[in-house]
C-alpha positions in Angstrom: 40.2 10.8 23.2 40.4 8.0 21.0 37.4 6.2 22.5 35.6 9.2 22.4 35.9 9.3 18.9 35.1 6.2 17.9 32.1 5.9 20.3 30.6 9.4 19.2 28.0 8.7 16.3 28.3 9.7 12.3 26.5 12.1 10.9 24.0 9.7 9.5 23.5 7.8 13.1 21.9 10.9 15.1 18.5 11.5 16.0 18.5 15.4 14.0 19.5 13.1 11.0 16.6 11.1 11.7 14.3 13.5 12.4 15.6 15.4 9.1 14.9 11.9 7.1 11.4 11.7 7.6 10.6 15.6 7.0 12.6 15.0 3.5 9.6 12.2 3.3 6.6 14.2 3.3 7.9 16.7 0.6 6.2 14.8 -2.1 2.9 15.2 -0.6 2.6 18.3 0.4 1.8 19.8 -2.9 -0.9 17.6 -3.9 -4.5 18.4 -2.7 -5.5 14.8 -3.1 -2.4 12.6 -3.3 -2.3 11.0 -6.7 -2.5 7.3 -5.7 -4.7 4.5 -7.7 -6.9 3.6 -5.3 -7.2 6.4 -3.0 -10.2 8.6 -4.6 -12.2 5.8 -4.5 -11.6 5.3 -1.0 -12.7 8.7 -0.4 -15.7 8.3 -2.0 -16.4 5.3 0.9 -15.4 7.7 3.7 -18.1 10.3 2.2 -20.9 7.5 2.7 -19.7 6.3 5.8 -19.5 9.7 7.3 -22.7 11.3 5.7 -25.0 8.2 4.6 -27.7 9.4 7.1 -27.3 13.6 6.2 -27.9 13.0 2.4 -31.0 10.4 2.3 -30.0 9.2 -1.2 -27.1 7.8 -0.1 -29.5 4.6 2.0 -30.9 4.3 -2.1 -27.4 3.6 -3.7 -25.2 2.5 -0.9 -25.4 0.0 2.3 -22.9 0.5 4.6 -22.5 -1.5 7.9 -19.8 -0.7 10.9 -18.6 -4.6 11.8 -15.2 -5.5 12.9 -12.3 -6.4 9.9 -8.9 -6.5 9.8 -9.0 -3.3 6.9 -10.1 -0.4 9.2 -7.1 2.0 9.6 -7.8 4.9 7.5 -11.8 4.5 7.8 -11.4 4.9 11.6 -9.0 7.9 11.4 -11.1 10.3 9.3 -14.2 9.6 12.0 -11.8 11.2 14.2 -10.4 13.7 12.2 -13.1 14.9 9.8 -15.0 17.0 12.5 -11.4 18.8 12.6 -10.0 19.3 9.5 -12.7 17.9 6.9 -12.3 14.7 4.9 -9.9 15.9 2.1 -7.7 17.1 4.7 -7.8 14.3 7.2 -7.2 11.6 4.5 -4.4 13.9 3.1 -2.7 14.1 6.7 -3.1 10.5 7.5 -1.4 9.7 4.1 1.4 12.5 4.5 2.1 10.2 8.0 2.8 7.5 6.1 6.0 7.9 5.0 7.7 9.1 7.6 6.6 6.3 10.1 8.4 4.1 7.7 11.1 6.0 7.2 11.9 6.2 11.3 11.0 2.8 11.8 13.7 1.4 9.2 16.1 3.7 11.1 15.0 2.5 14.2 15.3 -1.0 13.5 18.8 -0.8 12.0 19.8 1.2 15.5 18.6 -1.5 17.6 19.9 -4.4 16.2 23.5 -3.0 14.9 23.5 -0.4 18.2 24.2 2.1 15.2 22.6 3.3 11.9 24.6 1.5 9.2 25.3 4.0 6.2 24.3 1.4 3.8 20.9 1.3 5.6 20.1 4.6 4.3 19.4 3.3 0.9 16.2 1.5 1.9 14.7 4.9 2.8 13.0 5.4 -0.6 11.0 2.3 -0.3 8.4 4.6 1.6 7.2 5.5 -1.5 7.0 1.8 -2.9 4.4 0.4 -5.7 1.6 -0.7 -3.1 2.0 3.1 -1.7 1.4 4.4 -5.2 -1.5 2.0 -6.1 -3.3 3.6 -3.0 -3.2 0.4 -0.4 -4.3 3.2 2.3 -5.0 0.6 5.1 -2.5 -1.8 4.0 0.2 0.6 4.0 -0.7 3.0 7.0 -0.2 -0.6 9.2 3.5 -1.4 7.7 4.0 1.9 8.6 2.9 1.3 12.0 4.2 -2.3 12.2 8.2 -1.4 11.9 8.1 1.0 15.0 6.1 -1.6 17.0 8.9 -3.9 15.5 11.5 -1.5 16.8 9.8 -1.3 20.5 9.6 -4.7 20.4 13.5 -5.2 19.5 14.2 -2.1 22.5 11.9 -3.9 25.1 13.7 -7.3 24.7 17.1 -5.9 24.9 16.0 -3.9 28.0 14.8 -7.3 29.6 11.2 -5.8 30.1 9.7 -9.0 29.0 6.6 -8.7 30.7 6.0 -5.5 30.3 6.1 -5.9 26.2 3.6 -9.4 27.1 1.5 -6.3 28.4 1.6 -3.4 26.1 1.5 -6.0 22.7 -1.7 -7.6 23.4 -4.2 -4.3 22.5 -1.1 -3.0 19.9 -1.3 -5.9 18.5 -5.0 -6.5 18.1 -5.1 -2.5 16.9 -2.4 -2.8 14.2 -4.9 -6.2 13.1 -7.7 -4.1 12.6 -5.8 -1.6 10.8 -4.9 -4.1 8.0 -4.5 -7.5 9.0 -1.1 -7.8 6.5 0.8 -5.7 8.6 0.2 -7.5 11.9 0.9 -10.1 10.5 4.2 -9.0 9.0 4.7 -7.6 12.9 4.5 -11.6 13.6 6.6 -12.8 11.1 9.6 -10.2 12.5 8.7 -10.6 16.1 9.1 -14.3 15.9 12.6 -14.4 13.9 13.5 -11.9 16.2 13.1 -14.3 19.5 14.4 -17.1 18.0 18.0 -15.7 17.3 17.7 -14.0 20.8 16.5 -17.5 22.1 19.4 -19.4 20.0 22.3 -17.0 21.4 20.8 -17.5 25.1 20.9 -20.4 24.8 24.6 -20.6 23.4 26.1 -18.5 26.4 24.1 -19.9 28.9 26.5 -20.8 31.7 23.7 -24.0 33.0 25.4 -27.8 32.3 21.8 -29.2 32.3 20.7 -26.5 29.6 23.8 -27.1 27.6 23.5 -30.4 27.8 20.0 -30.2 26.4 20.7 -28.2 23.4 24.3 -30.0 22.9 24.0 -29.2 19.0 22.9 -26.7 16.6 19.6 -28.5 15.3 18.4 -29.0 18.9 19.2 -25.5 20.0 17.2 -23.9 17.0 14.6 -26.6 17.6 14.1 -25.1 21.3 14.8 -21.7 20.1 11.6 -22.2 17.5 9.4 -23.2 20.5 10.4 -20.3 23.0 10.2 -17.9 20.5 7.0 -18.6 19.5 6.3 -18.5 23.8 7.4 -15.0 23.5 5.2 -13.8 20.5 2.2 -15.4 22.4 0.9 -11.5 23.0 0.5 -10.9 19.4 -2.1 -14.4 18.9 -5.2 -12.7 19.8 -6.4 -11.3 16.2 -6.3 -15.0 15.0 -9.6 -15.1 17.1 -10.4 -11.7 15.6 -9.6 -12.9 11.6 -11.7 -16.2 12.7 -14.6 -14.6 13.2 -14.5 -12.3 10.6 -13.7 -14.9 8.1 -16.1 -16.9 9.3 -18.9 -14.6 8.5 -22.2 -15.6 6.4 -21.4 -12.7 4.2 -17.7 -12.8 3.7 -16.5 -13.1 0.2 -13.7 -13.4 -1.7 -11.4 -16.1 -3.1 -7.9 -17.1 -2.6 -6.0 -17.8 -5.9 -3.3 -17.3 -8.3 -0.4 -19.6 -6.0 3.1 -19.6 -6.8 3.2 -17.4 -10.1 7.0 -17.3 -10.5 6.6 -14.6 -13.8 4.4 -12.3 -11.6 6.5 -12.8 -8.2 9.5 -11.7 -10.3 7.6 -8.3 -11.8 7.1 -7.3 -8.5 10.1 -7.5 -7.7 11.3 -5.1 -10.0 8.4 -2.7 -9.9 9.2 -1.9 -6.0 10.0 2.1 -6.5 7.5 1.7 -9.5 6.0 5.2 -10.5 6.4 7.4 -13.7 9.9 6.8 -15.5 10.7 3.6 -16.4 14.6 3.8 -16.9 14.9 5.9 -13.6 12.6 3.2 -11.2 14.0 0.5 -12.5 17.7 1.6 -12.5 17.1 2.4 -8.7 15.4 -0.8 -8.1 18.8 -2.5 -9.7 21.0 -0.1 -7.6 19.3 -1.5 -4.1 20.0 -4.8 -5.9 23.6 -4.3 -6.1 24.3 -3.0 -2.8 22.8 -6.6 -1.8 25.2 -8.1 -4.0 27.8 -6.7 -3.1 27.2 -6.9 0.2 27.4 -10.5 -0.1 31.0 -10.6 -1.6 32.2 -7.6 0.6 34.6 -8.8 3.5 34.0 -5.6 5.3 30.3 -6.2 5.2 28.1 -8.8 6.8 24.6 -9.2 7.8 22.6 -9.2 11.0 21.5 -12.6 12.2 18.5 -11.0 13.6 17.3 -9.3 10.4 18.5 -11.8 8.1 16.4 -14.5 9.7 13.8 -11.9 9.1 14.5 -11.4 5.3 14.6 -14.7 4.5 11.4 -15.5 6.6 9.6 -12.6 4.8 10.8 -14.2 1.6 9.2 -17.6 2.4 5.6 -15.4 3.2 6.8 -13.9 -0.1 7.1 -17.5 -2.5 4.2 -18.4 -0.4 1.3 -16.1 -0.8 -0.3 -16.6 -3.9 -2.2 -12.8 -5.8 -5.2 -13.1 -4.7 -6.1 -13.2 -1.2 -9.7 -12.9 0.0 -10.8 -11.4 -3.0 -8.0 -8.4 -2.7 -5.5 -8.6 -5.4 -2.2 -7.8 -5.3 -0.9 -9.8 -2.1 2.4 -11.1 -2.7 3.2 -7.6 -4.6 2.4 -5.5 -1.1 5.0 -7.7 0.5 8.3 -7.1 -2.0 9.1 -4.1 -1.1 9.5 -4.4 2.5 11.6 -7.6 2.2 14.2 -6.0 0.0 14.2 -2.8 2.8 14.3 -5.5 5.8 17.4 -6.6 4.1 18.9 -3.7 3.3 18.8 -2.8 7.0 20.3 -5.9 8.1 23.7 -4.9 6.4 26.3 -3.6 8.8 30.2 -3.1 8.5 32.4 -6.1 9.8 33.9 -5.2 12.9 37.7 -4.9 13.0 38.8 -4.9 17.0 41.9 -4.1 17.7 43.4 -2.9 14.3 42.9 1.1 14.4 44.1 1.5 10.7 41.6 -0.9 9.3 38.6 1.0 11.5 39.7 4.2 10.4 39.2 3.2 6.8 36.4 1.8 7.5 34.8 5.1 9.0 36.0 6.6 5.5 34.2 4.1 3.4 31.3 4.1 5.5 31.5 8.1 5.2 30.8 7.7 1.4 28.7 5.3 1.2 26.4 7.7 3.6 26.7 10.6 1.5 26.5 8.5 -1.7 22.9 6.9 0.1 21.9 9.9 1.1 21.9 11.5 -2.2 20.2 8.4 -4.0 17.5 9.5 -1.2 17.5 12.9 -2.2 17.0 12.1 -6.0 14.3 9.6 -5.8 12.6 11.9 -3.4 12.9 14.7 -5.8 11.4 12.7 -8.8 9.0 12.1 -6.6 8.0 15.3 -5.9 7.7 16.2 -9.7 5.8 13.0 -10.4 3.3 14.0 -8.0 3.4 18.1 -9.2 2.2 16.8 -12.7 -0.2 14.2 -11.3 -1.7 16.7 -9.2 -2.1 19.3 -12.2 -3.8 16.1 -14.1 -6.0 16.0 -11.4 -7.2 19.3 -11.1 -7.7 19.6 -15.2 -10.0 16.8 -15.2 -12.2 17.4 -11.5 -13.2 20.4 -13.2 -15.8 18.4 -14.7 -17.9 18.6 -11.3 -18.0 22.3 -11.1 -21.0 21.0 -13.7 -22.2 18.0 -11.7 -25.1 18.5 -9.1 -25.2 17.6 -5.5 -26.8 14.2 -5.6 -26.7 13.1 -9.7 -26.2 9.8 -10.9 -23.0 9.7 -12.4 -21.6 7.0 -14.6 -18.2 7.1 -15.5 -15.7 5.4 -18.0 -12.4 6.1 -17.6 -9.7 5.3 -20.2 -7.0 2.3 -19.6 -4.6 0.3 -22.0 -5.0 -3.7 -22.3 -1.4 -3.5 -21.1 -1.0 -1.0 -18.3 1.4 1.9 -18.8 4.2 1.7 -16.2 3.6 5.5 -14.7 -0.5 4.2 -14.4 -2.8 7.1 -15.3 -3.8 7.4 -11.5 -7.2 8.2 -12.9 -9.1 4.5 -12.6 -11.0 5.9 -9.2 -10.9 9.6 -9.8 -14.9 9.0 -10.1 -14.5 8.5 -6.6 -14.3 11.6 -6.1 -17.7 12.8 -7.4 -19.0 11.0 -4.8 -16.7 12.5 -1.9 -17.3 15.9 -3.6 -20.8 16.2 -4.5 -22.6 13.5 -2.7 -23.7 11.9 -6.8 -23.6 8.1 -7.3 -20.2 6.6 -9.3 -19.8 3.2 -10.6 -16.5 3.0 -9.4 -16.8 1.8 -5.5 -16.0 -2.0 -4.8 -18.5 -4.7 -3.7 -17.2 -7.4 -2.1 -19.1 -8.2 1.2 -16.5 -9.0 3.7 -13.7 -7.4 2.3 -15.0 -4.0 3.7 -17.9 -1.9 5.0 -19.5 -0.4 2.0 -21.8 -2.3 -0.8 -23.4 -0.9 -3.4 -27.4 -1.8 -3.9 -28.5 0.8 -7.0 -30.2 -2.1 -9.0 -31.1 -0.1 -11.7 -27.5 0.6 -12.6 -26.1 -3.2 -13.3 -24.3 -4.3 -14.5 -22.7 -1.1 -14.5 -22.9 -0.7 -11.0 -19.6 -0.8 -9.3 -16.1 -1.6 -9.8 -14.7 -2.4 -12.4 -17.2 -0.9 -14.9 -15.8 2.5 -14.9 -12.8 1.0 -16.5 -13.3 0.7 -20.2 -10.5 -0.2 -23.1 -10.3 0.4 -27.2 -11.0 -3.2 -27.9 -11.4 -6.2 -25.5 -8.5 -7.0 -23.5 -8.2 -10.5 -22.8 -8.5 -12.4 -19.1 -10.2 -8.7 -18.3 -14.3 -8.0 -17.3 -13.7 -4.4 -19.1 -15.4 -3.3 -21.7 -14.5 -1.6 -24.7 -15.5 2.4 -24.8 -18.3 1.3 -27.8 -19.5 -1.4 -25.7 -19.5 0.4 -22.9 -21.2 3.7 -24.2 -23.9 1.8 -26.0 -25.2 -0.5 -23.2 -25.3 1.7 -19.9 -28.8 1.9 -18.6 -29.7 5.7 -19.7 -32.6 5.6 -17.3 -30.4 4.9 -14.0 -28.2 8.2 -14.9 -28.0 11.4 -14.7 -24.5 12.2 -16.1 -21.9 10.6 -18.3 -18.0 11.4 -17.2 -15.4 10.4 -20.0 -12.0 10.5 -18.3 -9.0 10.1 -20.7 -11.2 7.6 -23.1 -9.9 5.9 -25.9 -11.5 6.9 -29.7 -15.3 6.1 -29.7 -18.0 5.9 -32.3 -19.7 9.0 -31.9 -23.2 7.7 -32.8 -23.0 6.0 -29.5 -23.2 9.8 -27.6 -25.6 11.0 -30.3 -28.7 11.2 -27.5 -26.6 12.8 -25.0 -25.8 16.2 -24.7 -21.9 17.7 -24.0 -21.6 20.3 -21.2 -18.1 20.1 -20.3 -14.8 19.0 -22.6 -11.0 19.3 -21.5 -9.4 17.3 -24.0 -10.6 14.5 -25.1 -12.3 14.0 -21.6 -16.1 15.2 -21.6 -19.0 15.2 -19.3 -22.5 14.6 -20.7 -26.0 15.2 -19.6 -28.3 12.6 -20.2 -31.8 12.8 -21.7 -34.4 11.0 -20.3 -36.1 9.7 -23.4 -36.9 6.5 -25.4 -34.2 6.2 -27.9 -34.6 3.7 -30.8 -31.9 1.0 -30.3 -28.9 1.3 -33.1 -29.8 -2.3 -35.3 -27.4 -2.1 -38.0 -24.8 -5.1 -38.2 -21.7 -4.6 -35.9 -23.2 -1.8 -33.7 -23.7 -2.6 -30.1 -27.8 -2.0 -29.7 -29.1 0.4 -27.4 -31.2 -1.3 -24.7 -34.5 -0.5 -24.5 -35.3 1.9 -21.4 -35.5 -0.3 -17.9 -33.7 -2.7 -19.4 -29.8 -3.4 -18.3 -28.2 -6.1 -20.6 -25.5 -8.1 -18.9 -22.1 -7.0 -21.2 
């Protein structure tokens, strides 16, 4: 009876509990029409074009958009799958409500492969799924680390099954599709994968009952050294997108430059922005409780860590220190990776075994018992403020799209959105909202990124520079410094009023009026306003200090 006991799983080690984990995930999304992430509208706005460039003709004036093979595909692909279904706004809502919960059962999974149970303490990486990259809007970045720690997990299952070959198999086209989902998180995949086989490799090689192979690796150096090179044998079936990112690199049209190395003050931000989203005090206080249970962890007797996954941690920390901010031209690299390397080693704690001493297991159990229910209802909290975070978000949302209730199918919309030189910790979630005037009602928006190479859409409206694309809907109360905004004045005096239709104020900071004078107001919420544009010579504003109008057909570069 007593084996029974201590063989039947916890509460928190069964699969309802799993299953139960990643339903808890998707509560935060399901109120929100369009979840409330940075970068997401604007994404939608490239999905419209990509989808319907050919059914509205204007599109081929403002927009090229060309199908070629990158490693930042995931989402695009999905919606041309799902859209004839559901429509865009609800395929790009259900892909993102996925998101989560992949996460979610692939930390889960991992933990139950390499400790053969679900530690308790595992449970507190679970609100990681709703990390800083996830709330920025990294669609394609974060829809592969969702998909790249259950391939971790059936990778860890296949080679403690011994079906070797079979994984060669079954990785080579996983692989190369998690690569052209987003190329980060196969190549996170790689990074685990490869730590993975070389503590496998090492303990083989330990127990191996051969003379000759023991006499080979007589020595811990020499059997890491072999362990290094069969390893990286094994994760052989996972090589093939480095042919794929070759030629896509190689391009005659790829852009983009790689910058920004070893920025220690930046490195250490992210590290404490990893559950980064509307309160300060509360994101930052759970940041520095996941911290503790590390520390602790550490000191704990009762506690150690996996030699599997912390090889992994402390290889993803390397890639961490490593990667400099700017990769490619996409910003933000080093930041996507923090939050999975603090959840990697928060799944790699387990309790220390106590064999043969019933009393000490028993307590164990006990302390293990609390620190499930204490994880689980750190879980519960964070997802609860995440649900209200996004309630009020969403409501922000749908006060300011009422704007294109006035909009036409097919305007030209310029937009200027309202940011601080020192961004506000909760971010408006507004910097791509334009985005979706372009999803919505087919009209042109500054907002869309041009970087050939990076992804499948370019804008080509000439007569809108140099407030043609990303980042010119952005504009700030003064000049901020190492920024390309532009101040609100700046911004409302020099846009080309001959290549618009519209003018959308989102959340601006105070203006001079006299630069709005020649347009005409025909929606206000606030201090956010839409305005029609008249198509007529205006005399430019000469006095000393103003910003001049420029003259029609003329576009300034400011």
């Amino acid at each position: 009876m007593t084996s029974a006991r201590a063989t039947k799983p916890e509460w928190w080690q069964t699969r309802r509990f799993v299953v139960a984990m990643a339903v808890l995930s998707t509560v935060p999304l399901l109120w929100p029409d369009i979840p409330p992430l940075v970068d997401l509208p604007g994404h939608m706005g490239r999905y419209r074009v990509q989808l319907d460039l050919h059914t509205y003709p204007w599109l081929t004036d403002w927009y090229d958009f060309h199908w070629q093979l990158i490693g930042n595909l995931g989402i695009d692909l999905l919606v041309e799958i799902l859209n004839p279904i559901f429509g865009l706004e609800l395929s790009v809502k259900l892909i993102v409500l996925s998101i989560p919960p992949l996460i979610v059962i692939g930390l889960l999974w991992i933990a139950r492969e390499v400790h053969g149970r679900i530690p308790a303490t595992a449970l507190f990486a679970l609100p990681l799924a709703y990390c800083f990259p996830f709330q920025f809007g990294f669609g394609n970045f974060m829809l592969s680390m969702a998909l790249a720690l259950p391939l971790f997990a059936l990778w860890l299952r296949l080679g403690r099954l011994g079906k070797l070959r079979f994984r060669a198999i079954i990785f080579v086209p996983l692989s190369c599709a998690l690569w052209v989902c987003h190329t980060f998180g196969w190549g996170v995949l790689g990074v685990l994968a490869f730590s993975a086989e070389m503590v496998r490799e090492h303990d083989r090689a330990k127990q191996t009952s051969e003379h000759r192979f023991n006499r080979i690796t007589r020595g811990g150096i020499k059997r890491w050294a072999i362990a290094w090179f069969r390893g990286g044998l094994h994760c052989l079936p996972l090589a093939l997108p480095i042919l794929l990112m070759v030629l896509w690199r190689s391009g005659q049209h790829v852009t983009g430059e790689t910058a920004d190395f070893f920025n220690w003050r930046a490195k250490f931000a992210w590290m404490t922005m990893i559950l980064r989203d509307r309160w300060m005090a509360f994101d930052i206080g759970s940041t520095a409780l996941l911290a503790l249970v590390l520390a602790i962890s550490f000191r704990d007797r009762n506690i150690e860590y996996s030699r599997n996954l912390g090889l992994s941690a402390l290889f993803l920390l390397a890639v961490f220190i490593l990667l400099p901010r700017i990769v490619f031209g996409s910003a933000y690299a080093d930041m996507r990776l923090a939050p999975f390397l603090v959840a990697i080693a928060l799944i790699a704690v387990r309790p220390r075994p106590f064999p043969g001493d019933a009393d000490q297991t028993a307590r164990r159990r006990r302390t293990m018992a609390r620190i499930a229910a204490f994880a689980l209802a750190f879980v519960i909290v964070r997802t609860a403020g995440t649900t209200i975070s996004y309630v009020m978000f969403s409501q922000r949302y749908d006060r300011e799209l009422k704007a294109l209730d006035h909009v036409p199918i097919g305007a030209r919309l310029i937009s200027f959105v309202g940011q601080n030189c020192v961004s506000d910790w909760k971010m408006t979630r507004l910097e791509h909202m334009p985005g979706l005037a372009l999803e919505r009602r087919m009209a042109y928006t500054n907002d869309q990124w041009s970087m050939a190479g990076a992804q499948l859409l370019t804008t080509k409206y000439a007569p809108a520079r140099p407030f043609g694309h990303d980042p010119s809907q952005i504009t700030t109360l003064t000049q901020c410094p190492r920024e390309y905004w532009r101040p609100i004045d700046r911004s409302l005096a020099r846009f080309p009023r001959a290549a618009f239709d519209y003018v959308w104020l989102i959340s601006p900071p105070p203006y001079n009026p006299k630069y709005t004078e020649d347009l005409t107001p025909i929606w206000r919420d606030g201090a956010s306003v839409l305005f029609k544009v008249d198509h007529i010579d205006v005399a430019p504003v000469t006095k000393k200090g103003d910003f001049p109008l420029p003259p029609r057909g003329k576009n300034p570069f400011y």
